[in-house]
C-alpha positions as CSV (number, residue, x, y, z in Angstrom):
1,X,19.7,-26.3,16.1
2,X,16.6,-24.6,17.5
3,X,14.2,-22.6,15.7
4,X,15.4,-19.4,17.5
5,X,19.0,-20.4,16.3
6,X,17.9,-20.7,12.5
7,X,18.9,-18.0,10.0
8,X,16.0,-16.8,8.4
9,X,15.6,-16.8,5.0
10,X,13.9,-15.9,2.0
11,X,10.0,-15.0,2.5
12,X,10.2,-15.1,6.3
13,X,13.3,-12.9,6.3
14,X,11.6,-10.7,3.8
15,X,8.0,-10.3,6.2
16,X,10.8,-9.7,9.0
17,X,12.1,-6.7,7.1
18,X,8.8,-5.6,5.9
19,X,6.9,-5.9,9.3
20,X,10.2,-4.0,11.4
21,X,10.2,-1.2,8.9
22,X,6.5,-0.6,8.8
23,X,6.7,-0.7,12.4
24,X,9.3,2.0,12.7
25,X,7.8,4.5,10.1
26,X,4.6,4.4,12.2
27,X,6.5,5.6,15.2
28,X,9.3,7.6,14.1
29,X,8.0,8.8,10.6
30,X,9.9,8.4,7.3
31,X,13.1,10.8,8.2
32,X,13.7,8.3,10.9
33,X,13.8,4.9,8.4
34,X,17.3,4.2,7.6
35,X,19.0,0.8,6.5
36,X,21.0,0.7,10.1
37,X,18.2,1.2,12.2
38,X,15.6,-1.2,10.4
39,X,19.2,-3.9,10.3
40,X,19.0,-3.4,14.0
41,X,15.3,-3.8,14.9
42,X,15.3,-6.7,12.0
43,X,18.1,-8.6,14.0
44,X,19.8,-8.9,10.2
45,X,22.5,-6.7,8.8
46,X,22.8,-3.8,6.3
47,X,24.3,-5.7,3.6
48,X,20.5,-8.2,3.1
49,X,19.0,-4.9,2.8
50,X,21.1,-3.7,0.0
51,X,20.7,-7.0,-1.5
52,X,17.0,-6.8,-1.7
53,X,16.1,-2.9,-1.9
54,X,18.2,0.0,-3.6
55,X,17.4,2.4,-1.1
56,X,15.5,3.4,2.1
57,X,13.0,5.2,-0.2
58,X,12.4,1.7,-2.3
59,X,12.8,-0.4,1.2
60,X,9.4,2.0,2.4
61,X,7.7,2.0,-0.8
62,X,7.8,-2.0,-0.6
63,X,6.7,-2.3,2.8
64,X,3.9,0.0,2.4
65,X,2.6,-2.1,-0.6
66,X,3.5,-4.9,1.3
67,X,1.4,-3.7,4.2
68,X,-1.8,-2.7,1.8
69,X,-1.5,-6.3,0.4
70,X,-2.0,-7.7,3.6
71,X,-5.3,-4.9,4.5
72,X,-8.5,-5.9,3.7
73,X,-9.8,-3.2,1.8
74,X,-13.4,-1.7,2.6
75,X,-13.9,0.1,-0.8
76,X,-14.7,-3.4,-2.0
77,X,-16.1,-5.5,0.9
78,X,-19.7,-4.0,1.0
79,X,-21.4,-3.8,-2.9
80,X,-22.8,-0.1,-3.5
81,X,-26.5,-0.2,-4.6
82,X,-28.9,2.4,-3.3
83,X,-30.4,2.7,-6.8
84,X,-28.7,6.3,-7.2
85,X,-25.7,6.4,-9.4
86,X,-25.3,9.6,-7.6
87,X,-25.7,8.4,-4.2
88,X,-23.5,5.5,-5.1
89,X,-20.5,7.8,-6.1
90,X,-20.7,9.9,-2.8
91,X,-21.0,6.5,-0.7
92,X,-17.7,5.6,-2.5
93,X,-16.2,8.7,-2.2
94,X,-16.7,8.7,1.7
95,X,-15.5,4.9,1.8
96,X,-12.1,6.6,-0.2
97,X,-11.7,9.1,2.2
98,X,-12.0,6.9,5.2
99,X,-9.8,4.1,3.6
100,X,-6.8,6.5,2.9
101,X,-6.4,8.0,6.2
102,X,-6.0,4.5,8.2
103,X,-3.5,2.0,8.2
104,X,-0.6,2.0,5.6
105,X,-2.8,3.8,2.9
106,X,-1.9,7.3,5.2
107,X,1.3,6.8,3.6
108,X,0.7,7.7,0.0
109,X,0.7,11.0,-0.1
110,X,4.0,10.5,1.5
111,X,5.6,8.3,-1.0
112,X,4.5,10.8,-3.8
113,X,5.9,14.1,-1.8
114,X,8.9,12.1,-1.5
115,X,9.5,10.8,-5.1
116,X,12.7,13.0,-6.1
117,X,14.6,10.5,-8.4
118,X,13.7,8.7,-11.9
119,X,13.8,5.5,-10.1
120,X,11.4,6.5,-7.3
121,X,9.1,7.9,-10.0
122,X,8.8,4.6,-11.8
123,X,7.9,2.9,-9.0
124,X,5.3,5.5,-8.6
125,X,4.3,5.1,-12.3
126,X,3.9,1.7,-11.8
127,X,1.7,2.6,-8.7
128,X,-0.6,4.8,-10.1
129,X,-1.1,2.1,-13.0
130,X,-2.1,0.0,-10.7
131,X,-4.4,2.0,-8.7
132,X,-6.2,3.3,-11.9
133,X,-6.9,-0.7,-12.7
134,X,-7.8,-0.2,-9.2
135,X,-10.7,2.4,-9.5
136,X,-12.0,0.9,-12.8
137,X,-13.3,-1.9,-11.2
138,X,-14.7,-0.5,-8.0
139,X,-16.5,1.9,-10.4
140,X,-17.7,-0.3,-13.3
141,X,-20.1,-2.1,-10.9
142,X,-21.6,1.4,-10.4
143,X,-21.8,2.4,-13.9
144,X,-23.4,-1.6,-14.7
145,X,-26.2,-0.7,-11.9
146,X,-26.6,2.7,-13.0
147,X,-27.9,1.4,-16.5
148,X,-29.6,-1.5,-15.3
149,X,-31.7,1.4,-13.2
150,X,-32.4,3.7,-16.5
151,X,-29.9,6.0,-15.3
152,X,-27.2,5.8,-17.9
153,X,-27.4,4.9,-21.3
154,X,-24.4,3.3,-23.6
């Protein structure tokens, strides 16, 4: 049996998924995502993605975590130290900004304008946890340099 002829399975059949349905939300936005058309594009049926995703709302939410996994993330690549706590702040702020309008970050104001039911709110809940863990580190560097430079005081 050749590769091509192999079911996929698994984590490869998963990235399949992910990769189709990020694909399609970028060009046909998120009223356009359904099970059948990602199936399709996915060579795989409807019934895998019931089996791994409750709905086309989790399916999207997955792939865009998915898809920020996979994104180096600038916020953290480049250590902020002009010797301003203020200056460091705005620096980050415009590194935010620029961040969350490329790539699969666009999409969060999405998934939160979309969260109707309780289960699409936990996910969410779960999200924002994370993101807050998120923030505390990017800013405690700040906050560490800003003392070390008499600015702050604990």
């Amino acid at each position: 049996m050749t590769q091509l002829n192999q079911r996929r399975r698994g984590n490869r059949l998963e990235n399949a998924i992910y990769d189709t349905t990020y694909t399609l939300l970028s060009q046909y936005g998120l009223d356009q995502v359904t099970f059948s058309r990602v199936a399709t594009a996915a060579a795989t049926s409807r019934s895998v993605l019931y089996r791994y995703w409750d709905s086309t709302f989790d399916l999207i939410f997955h792939t865009i975590i998915h898809q920020i996994q996979k994104t180096p993330i600038a916020l953290t690549t480049t250590p902020l130290d002009t010797g301003s706590l203020r200056t460091d702040l705005i620096l980050l702020a415009q590194r935010f900004i620029q961040q969350t309008s490329t790539g699969p970050f666009r999409y969060f104001r999405l998934l939160f304008a979309t969260a109707l039911n309780a289960q699409n709110q936990r996910d969410l809940t779960q999200l924002v946890t994370q993101i807050d863990h998120a923030n505390l580190t990017l800013i405690e560097p700040l906050l560490t340099n800003a003392q070390n430079h008499g600015e702050l005081q604990i």
